[in-house]
N, C-alpha and C positions, 0 to 999 in steps of 0.2 A: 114533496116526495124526495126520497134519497135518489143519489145515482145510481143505486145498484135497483132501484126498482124502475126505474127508467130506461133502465139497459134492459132488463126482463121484458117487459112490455113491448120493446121495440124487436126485440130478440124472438117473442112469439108474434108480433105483428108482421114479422117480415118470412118467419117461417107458416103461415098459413097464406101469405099472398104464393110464397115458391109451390108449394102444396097445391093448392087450383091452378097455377100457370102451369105448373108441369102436368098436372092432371087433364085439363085443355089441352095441350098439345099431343100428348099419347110419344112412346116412345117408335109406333112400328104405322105411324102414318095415320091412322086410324084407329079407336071413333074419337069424334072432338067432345062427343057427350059419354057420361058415362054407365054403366052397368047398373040400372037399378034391381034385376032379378038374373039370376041365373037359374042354370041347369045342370044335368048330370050326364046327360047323352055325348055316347064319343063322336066328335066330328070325323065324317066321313073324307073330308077333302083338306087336298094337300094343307099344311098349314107353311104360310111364309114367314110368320113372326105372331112374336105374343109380347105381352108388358101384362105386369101382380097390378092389380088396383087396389088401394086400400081403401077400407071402410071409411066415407067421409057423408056424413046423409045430405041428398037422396041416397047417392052412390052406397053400395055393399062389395063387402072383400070379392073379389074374383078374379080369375084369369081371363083375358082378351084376347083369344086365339086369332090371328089375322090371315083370310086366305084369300085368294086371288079375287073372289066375287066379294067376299061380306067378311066381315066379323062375328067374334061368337061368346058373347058373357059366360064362362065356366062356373062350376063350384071348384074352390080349391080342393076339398077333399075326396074329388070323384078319385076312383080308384085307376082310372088310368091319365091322370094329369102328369104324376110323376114321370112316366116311362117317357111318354109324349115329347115333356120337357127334354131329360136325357137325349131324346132321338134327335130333336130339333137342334142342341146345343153341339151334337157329335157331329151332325151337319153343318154348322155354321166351321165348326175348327176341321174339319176337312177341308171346304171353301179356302179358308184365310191358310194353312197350312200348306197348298197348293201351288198359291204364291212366294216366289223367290223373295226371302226379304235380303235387306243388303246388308245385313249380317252374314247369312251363309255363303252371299258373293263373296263379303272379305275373306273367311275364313276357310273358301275354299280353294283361293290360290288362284284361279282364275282371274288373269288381267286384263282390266277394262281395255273397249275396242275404243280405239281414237276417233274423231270424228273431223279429226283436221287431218286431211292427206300429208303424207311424209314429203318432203323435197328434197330432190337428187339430183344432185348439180355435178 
């Protein structure tokens, strides 16, 4: 067998182990198995995170909405997936936006406080 078909092989061998590891671990804590059906129904409770699942059989495409009690297999094309998503992500960049990062400290001229007392002799 040529190198370049030995590269391909190793190349899809390693990208279907990353594929189930990362699929196994989930991006938002939860589930470690995955979506074999979904639904269409809007969840009613808050959601704290979600991760896309791709179609890999068992598993089928879906959204994993994740809330404080359970998780919830979506259809991607319910019709209020989209907004949800929006709402969730405007959420998350409020959060992190909230936070001083140490960019705006430099950039706003404010000098950092010491933390070694000054001495006055």
């Amino acid at each position: 067998m040529n190198p370049t078909g030995i590269l391909m092989k190793t190349f899809w061998a390693a990208a279907v182990l990353a594929a189930l590891f990362h699929g196994a671990l989930g991006q938002v804590g939860k589930p470690t198995d995955c979506c074999k059906t979904v639904n269409y129904n809007e969840i009613q409770e808050t959601v704290i995170g979600y991760r896309v699942q791709r179609p890999f059989p068992p598993c089928v495409a879906a959204i994993i909405f994740l809330t404080e009690k359970d998780f919830y297999c979506k259809a991607l094309d319910a019709p209020w997936i989209l907004p949800k998503i929006a709402e969730i992500n405007k959420a998350a960049m409020r959060r992190s936006s909230a936070k001083p990062s140490l960019l705006s400290a430099i950039t706003s001229g404010a000098k950092p406080s010491s933390s070694t007392p000054s001495s006055s002799s």
